[in-house]
NUKOLZA-175380 format. One line per 3 residues: number of its first residue (from 1); for each residue x, y, z of C-alpha. Coordinates in Angstrom, 1 decimal, always signed. Layout:
NUKOLZA-175380
NUM = X,Y,Z  ...
END
This chain:
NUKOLZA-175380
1 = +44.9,-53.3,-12.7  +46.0,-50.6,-10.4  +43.3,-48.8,-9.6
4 = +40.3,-50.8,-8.3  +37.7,-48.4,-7.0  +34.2,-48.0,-6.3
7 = +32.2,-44.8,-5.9  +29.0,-44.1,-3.9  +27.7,-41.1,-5.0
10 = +24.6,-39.7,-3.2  +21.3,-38.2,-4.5  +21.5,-34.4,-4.8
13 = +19.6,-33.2,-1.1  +18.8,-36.4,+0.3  +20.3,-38.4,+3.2
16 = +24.0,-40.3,+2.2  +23.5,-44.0,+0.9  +23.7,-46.4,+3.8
19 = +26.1,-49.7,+2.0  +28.8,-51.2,+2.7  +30.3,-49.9,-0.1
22 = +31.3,-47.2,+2.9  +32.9,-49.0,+4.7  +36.7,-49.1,+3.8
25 = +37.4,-52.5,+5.6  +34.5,-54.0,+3.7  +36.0,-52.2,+0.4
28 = +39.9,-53.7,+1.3  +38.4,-57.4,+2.1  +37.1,-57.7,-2.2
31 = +40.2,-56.6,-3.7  +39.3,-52.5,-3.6  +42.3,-50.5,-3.6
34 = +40.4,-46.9,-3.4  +37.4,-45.6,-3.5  +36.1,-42.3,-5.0
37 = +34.2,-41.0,-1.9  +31.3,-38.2,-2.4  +32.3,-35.7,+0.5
40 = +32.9,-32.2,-1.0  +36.2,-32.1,+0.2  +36.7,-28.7,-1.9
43 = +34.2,-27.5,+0.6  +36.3,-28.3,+3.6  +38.7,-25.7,+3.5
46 = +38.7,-22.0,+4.9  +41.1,-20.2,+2.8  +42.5,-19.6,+5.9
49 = +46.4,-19.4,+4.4  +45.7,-17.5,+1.5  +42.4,-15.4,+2.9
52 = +42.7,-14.9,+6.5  +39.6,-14.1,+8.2  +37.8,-13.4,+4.6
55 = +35.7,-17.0,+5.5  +34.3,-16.6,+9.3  +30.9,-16.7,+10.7
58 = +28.1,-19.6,+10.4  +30.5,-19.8,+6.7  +33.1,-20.5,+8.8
61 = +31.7,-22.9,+11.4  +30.2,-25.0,+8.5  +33.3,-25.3,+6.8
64 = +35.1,-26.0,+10.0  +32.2,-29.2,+11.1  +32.4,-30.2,+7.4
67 = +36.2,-30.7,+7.5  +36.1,-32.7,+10.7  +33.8,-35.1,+9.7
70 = +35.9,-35.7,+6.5  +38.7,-35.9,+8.7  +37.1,-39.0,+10.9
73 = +35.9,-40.5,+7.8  +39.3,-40.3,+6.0  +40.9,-42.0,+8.9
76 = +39.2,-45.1,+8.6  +40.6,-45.4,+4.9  +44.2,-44.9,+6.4
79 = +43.5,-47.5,+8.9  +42.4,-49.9,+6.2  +45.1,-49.3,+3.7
82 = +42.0,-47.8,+1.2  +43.6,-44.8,-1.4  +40.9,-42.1,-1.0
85 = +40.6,-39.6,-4.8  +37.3,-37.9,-3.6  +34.7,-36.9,-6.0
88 = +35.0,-33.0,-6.6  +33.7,-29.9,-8.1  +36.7,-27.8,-8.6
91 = +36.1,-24.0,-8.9  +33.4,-23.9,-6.6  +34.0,-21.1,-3.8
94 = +32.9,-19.9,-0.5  +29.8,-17.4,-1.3  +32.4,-14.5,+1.2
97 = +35.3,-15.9,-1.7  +32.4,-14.9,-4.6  +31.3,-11.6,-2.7
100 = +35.1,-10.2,-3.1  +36.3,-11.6,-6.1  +33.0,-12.7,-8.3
103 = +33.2,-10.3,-11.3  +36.9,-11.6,-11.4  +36.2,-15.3,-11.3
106 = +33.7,-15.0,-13.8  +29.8,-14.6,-14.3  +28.8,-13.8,-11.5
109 = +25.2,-14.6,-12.0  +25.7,-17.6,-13.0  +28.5,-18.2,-10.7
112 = +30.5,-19.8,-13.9  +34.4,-19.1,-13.6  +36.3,-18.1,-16.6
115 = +39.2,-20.8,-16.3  +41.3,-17.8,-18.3  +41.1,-15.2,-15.4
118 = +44.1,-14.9,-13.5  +41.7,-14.5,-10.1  +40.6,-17.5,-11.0
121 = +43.3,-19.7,-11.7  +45.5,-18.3,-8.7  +41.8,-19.4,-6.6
124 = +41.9,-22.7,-7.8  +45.5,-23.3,-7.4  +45.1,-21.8,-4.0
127 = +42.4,-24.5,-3.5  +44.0,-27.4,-4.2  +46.9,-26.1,-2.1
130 = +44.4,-26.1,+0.9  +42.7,-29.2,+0.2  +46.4,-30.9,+0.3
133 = +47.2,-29.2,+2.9  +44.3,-29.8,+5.3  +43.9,-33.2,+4.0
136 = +47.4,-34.5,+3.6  +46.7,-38.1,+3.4  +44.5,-37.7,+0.3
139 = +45.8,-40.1,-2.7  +44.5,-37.8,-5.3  +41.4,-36.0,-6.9
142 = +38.5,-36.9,-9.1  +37.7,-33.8,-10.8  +34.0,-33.5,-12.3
145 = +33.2,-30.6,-14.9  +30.4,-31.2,-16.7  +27.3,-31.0,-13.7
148 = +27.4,-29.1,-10.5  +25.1,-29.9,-7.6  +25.3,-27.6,-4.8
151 = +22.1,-29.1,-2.8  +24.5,-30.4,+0.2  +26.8,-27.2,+0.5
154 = +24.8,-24.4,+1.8  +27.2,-21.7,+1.7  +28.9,-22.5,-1.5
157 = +28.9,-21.8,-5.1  +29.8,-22.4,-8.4  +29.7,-23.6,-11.6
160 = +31.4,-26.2,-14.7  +34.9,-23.7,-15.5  +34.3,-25.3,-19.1
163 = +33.2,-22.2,-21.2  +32.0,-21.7,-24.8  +35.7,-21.7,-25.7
166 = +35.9,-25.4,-24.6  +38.3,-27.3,-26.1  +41.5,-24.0,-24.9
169 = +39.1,-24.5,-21.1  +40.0,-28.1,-20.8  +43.4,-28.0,-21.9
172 = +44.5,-24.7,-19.6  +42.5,-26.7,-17.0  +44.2,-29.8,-17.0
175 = +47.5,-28.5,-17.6  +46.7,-26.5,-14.5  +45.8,-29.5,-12.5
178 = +48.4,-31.4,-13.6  +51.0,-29.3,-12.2  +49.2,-28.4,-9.5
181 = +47.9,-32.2,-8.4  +50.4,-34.5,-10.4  +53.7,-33.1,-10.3
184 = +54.2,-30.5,-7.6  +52.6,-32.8,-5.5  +52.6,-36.3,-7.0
187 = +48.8,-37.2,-6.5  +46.3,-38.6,-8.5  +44.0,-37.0,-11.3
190 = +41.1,-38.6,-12.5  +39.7,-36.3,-15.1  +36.1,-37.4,-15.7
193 = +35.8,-36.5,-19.7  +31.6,-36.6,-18.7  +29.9,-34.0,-20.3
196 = +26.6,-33.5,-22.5  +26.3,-33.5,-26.1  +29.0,-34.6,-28.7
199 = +31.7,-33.4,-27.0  +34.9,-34.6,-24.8  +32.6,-38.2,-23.4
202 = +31.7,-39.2,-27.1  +34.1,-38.1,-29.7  +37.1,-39.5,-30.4
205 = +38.1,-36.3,-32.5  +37.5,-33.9,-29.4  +38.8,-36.3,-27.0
208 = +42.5,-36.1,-29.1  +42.1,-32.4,-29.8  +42.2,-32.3,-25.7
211 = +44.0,-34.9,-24.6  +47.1,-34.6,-27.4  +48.1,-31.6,-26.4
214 = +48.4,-32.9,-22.9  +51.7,-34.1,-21.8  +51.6,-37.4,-20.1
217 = +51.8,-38.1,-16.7  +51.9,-41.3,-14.7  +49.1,-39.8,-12.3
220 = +47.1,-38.1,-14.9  +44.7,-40.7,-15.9  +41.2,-40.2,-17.8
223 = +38.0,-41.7,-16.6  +35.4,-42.7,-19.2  +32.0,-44.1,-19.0
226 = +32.1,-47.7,-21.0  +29.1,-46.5,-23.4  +29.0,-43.8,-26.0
229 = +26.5,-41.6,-23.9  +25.1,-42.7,-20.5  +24.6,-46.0,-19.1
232 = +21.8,-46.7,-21.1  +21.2,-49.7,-24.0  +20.7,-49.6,-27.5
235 = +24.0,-47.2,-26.9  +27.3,-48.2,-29.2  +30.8,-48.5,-27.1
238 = +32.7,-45.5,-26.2  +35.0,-44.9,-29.4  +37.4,-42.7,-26.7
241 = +38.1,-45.5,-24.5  +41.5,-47.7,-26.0  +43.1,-44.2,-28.4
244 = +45.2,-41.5,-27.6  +48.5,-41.3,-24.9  +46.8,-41.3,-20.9
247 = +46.4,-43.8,-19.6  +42.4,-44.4,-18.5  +40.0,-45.6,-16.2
250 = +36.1,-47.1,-17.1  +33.5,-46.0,-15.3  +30.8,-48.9,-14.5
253 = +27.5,-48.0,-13.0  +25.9,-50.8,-10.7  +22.2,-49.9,-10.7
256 = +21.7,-47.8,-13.5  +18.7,-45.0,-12.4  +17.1,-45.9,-16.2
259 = +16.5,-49.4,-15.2  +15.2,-49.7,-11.4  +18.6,-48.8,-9.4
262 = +18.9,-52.7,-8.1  +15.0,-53.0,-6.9  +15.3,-55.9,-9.6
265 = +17.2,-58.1,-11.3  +19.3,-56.5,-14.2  +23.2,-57.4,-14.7
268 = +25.4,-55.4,-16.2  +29.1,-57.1,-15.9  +28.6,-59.0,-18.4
271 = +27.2,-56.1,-21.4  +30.0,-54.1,-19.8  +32.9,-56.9,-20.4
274 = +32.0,-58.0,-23.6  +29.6,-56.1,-25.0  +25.9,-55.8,-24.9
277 = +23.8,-58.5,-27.4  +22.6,-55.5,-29.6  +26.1,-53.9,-30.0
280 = +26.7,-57.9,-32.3  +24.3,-55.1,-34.7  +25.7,-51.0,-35.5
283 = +23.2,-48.8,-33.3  +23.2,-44.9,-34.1  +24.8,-42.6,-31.6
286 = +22.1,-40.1,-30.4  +18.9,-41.9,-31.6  +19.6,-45.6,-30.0
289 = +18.5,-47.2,-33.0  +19.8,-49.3,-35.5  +21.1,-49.1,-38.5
292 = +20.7,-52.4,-40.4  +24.1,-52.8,-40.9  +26.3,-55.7,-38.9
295 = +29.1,-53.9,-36.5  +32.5,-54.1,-38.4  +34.6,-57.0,-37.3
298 = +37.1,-56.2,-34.7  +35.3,-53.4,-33.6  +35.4,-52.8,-29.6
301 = +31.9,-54.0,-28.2  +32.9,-54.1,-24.5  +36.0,-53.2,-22.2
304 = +38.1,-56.4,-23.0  +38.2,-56.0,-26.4  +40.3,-52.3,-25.4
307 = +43.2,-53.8,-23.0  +45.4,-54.3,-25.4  +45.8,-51.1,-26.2
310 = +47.6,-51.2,-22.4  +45.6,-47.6,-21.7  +43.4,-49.0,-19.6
313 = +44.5,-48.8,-15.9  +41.5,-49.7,-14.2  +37.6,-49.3,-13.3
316 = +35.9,-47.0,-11.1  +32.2,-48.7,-9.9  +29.4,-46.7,-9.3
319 = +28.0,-49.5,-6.5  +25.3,-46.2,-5.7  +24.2,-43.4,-6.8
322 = +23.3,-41.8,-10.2  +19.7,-40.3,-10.9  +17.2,-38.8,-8.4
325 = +15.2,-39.9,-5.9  +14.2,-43.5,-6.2  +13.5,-46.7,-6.2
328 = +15.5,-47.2,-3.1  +16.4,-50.7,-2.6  +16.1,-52.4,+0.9
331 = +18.9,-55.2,-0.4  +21.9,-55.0,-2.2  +22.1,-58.7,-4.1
334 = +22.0,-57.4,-7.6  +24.3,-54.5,-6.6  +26.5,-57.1,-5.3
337 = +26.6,-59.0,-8.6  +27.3,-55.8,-10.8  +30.0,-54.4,-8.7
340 = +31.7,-57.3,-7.3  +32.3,-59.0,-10.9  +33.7,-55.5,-12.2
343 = +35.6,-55.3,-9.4  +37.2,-59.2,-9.7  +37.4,-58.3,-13.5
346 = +40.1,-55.3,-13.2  +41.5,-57.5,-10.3  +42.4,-60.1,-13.0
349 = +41.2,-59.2,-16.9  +42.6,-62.7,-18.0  +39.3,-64.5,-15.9
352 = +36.6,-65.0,-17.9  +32.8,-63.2,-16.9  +31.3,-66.2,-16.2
355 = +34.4,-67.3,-14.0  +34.1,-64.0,-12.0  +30.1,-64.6,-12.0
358 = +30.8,-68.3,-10.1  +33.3,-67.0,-7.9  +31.2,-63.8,-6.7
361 = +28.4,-66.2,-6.4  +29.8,-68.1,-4.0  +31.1,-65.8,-1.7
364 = +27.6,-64.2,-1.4  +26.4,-67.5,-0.2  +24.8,-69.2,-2.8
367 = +25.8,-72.9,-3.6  +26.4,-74.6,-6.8  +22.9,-75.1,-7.7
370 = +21.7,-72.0,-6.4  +24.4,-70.4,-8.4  +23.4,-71.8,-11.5
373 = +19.9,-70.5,-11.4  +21.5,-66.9,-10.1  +22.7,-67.2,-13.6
376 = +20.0,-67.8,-15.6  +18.0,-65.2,-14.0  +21.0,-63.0,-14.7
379 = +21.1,-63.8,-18.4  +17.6,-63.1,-19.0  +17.5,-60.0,-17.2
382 = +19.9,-58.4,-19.8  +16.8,-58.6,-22.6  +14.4,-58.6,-20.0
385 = +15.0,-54.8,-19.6  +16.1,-54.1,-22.9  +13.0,-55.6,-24.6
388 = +10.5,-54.3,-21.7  +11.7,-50.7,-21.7  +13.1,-50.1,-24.8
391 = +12.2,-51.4,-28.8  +14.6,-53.0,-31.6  +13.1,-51.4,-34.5
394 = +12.8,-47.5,-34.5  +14.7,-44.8,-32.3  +14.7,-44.9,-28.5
397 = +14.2,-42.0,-26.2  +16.3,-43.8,-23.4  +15.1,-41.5,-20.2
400 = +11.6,-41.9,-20.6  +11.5,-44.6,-17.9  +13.9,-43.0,-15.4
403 = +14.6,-43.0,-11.3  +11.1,-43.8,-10.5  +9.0,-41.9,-12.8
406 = +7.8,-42.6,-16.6  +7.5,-39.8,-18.8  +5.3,-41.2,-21.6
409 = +5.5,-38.3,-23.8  +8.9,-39.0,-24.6  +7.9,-42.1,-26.4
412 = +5.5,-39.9,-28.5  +8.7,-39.7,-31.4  +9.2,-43.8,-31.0
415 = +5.7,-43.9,-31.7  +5.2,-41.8,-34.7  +7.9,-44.0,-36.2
418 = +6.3,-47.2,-35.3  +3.4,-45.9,-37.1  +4.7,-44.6,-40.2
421 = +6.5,-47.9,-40.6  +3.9,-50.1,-40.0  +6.5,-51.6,-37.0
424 = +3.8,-50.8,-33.9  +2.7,-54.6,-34.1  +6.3,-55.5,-33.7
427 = +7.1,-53.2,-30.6  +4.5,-54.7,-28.6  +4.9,-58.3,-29.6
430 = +8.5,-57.2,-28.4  +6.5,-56.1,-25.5  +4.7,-59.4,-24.9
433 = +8.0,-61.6,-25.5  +9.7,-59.2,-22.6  +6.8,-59.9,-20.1
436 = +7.8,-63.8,-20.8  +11.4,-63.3,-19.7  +10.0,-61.8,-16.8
439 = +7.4,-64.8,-16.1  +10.5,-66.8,-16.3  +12.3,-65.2,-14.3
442 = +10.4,-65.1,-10.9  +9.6,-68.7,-11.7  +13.2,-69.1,-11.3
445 = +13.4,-67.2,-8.3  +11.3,-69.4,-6.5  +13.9,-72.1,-6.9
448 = +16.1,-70.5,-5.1  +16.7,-72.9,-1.7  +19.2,-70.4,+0.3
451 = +19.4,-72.9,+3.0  +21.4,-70.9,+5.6  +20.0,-67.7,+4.4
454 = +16.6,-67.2,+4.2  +16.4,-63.6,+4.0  +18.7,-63.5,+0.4
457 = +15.9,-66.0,-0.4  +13.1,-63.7,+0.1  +15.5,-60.4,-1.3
460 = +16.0,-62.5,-4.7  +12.4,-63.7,-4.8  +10.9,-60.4,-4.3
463 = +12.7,-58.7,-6.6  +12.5,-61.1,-9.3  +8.6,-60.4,-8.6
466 = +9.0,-56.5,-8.4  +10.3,-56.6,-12.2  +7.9,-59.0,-13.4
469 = +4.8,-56.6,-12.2  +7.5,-53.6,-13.5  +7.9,-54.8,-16.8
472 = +4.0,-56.2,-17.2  +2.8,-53.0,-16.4  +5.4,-51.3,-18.6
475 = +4.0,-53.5,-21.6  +0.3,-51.7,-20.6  +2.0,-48.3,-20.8
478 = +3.1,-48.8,-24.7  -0.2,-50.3,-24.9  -2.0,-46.8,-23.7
481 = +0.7,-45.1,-25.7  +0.5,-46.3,-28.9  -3.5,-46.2,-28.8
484 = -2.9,-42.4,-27.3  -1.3,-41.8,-31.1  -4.1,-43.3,-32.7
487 = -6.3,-40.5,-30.7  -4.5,-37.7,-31.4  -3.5,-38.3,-34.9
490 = -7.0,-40.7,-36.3  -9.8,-38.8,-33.6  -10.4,-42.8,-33.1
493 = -8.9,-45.7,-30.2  -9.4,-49.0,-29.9  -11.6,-49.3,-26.8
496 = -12.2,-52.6,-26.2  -8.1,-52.8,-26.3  -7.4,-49.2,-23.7
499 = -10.1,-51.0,-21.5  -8.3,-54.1,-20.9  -5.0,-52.3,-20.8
502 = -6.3,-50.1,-18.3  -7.9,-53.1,-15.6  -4.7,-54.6,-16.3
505 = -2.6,-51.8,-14.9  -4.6,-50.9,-12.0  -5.0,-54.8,-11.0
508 = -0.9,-54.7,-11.5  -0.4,-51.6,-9.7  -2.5,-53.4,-6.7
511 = +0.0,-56.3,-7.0  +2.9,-54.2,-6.4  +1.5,-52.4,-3.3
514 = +0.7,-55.8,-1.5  +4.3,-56.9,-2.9  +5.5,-53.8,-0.5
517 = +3.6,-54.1,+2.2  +4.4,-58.2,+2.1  +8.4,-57.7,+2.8
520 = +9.9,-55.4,+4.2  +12.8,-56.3,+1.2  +11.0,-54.8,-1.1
523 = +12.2,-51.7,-2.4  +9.7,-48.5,-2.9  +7.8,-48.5,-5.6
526 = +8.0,-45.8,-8.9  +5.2,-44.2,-9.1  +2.9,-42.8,-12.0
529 = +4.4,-39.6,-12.0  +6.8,-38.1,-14.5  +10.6,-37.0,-14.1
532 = +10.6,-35.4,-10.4  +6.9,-35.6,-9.5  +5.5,-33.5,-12.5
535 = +2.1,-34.9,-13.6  +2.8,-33.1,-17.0  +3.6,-36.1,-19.7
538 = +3.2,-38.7,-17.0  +1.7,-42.3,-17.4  -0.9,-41.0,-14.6
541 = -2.5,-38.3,-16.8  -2.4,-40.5,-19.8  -4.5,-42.6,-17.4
544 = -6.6,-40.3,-16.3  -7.4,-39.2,-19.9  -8.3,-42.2,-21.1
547 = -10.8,-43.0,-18.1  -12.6,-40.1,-18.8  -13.1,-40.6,-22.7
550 = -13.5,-44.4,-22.6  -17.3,-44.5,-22.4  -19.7,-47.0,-20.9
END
């Protein structure tokens, strides 16, 4: 295909990734041919052609440092022969640009442009001709709408230009950009279609009502995510990837913030390829459940069933980033495996997964027999997680397990279900058969000889062991949450049950301590603490409850 990229996208505030997936000579030696880097290029620029002298001061001198580090990294890509289409939040100004034209951009205290005003537009396409200009060899742009994060640009601000109106925003946007990016100056567009709700990512109906009206353009291309939401399971294929007249990208994510960002085993390639085991059954958009019915034949289940539609033009990994905070691994082996096999696929669709698997195998080291249990570990991971975190029988709330927090009271719908349907017996037996995968799994690990390497040894070992104590105690937490219900909704628990659950999950969470303090491959631990750090909803408090209305 002709665009082979990765992305590392950074958290929100925090120190930049430190991979390889940085490094542009390490990107051109696997087959890479550009990489969508995370440096706020649109906040690189001084207006200094268009607004001379508006943007001075500490601004100034920020702008001014920011553009020369982007200018020392974006050598290195030249040097290598990497094509650079940075990630970027268009519309987003200098706060001096905002204090002399914000009511005319837009809502000013919201700092959300109107992509209708005139100020605004003639801003934007002012932008882009600065960003060109200071950074010339730029290949393109990778324009993100739908979230703006502003922790790592101090003095700028800004907002999604996507207003209520948005079907008319995205297509005077585009049409903006195309004539502005694509054809005045024949770079590259990736439009990210990434948004929330049912909108541009999920429906096929909005994504034509946008995209038809579009005319197209050889460097106008659309970058989709492969699933019908975010990268979670019990999630159908993305109906918009394979239709309408643009040519497209998929977006793969390598260590998916929902399911431990690489601290364990968990391979994607393959669910992305040809589709995930549970997608063989229709799931529900919106409530990740099924639907007792069997997908229709010949539906799209995973990106090679959509090449032939001869829209797809390549695939954009995420090899980091997505989420907050942690689990922040101290390895990149299953990283590796996720992003190098995407990458080998769109280097040559007609190879078959396991083919790709073999070959990415080997150059990481690992001989034939080594390989062959690499697999296996691989293969169970995929219902491993699935079974662990998630259930086959009643709706899903995907994010309650997410970066490394659980947020218990987002299982509380799940449940109620459960309950109602008699189906709580079969969620934890699901429960119990996921802990044997797991069992499985890190007695594979130890299998693993790694003659000449003896620290991939230990990373693949310790890992394996980090989601076996990960998904045990996850199978204590539905445990605690299920007898929680019975609480709140009988005035009654099973005690003899919560007590055992409970010694269980402190003796695991002592495991998984010692497991960190034993290797220094070990990546942090998540902690019992809901999304960002609130105890609110999180599997400590339901602890804490529960110890202090068990009894003697």
């Amino acid at each position: 295909m002709e665009f082979v990229l990765d992305m590392v996208h950074n958290n929100p505030g925090e120190a930049p990734y430190v991979t390889k997936y940085n490094n542009p000579e390490y990107l051109h030696s696997k087959g890479f041919t550009g990489s969508v880097t995370h440096w706020h290029v649109n906040c690189g620029i001084d207006y200094s052609n268009t607004e001379p002298g508006l943007v001075a001061g500490d601004e100034g001198r920020w702008i001014k440092r920011h553009a020369e580090k982007i200018d020392s990294c974006l050598a290195e890509f030249v040097r290598h022969g990497v094509k650079v289409y940075p990630f970027t939040d268009f519309v987003v100004f200098p706060k001096s640009i905002w204090d002399k034209y914000g009511s005319q951009i837009g809502d000013v205290s919201r700092h959300k442009p109107d992509i209708n005003s005139q100020v605004t537009q003639r801003l934007l396409t002012e932008q882009i001709d600065e960003i060109f200009r200071r950074f010339p060899d730029l290949d393109g742009l990778t324009l993100r709408f739908g979230e703006t994060y502003l922790h790592d640009t101090p003095w700028h601000l800004g907002n999604s230009p996507i207003g209520e109106n948005d079907i008319e925003d995205h297509v005077t946007l585009i049409n903006l950009l195309r004539e502005e990016i694509c054809e005045k100056r024949g770079k590259v567009l990736f439009y990210r279609t990434w948004d929330f709700g049912y909108r541009f990512h999920n429906s096929p109906e909005y994504y034509l009502s946008v995209t038809d009206r579009i005319e197209p353009h050889d460097k106008l291309l659309f970058s989709i995510k492969y699933q019908q939401d975010d990268y979670h399971r019990m999630t159908p294929f993305n109906p918009t990837l394979g239709i309408g007249k643009h040519r497209q990208i998929v977006e793969s994510q390598s260590r998916m913030e929902a399911y431990g960002k690489g601290a364990h085993p968990y391979y994607v390639a393959s669910g992305v390829i040809n589709g995930w085991p549970e997608t063989e059954n229709e799931i529900e958009f919106g409530t990740h459940r099924f639907t007792g019915r069997q997908t229709p034949e010949g539906s799209p289940r995973g990106v090679a069933d959509v090449v032939s539609s001869g829209l797809i033009s390549g695939v954009m990994t995420w090899s980091n980033g997505g989420g907050w905070q942690g689990p922040y691994i101290k390895h990149e082996i299953w990283t590796d495996i996720n992003t190098l096999v995407m990458s080998k696929w769109a280097q040559n669709p007609a190879k078959s997964e396991s083919e790709l698997f073999n070959q990415t195998c080997k150059e990481l080291g690992f001989s034939d027999s080594d390989t062959k249990i690499i697999r296996e570990i691989a293969e169970l991971s995929i219902e491993g997680v699935r079974k662990g975190q998630l259930n086959s029988y009643v709706s899903n709330d995907v994010w309650w397990s997410r970066d490394e927090f659980f947020n218990v009271a987002q299982c509380r719908k799940s449940i109620a279900e459960a309950y109602e349907q008699n189906l709580m017996d079969s969620i934890l037996a699901e429960k119990d058969e996921a802990v044997k995968i797991w069992n499985r799994i890190e007695e594979l690990s130890k299998s693993i000889a790694c003659e000449n390497d003896s620290e991939m040894r230990e990373a693949v070992g310790v890992s394996c062991t980090y989601g076996r104590i990960k998904y045990d105690l996850v199978n204590k937490m539905w445990t605690l949450m299920s007898e929680k219900y019975r609480a709140d909704t009988d005035g009654n628990f099973d005690k003899v049950k919560v007590k055992e659950a409970l010694a269980d999950y402190d003796r695991l969470w002592d495991e998984w301590r010692e497991l960190e303090r034993s290797s220094d491959l070990c990546a942090t631990l998540y902690t019992d603490m809901a999304f960002r750090n609130s105890h609110r909803n999180s599997i400590g408090e339901l602890v804490e409850w529960f110890k202090g209305n068990i009894g003697g």
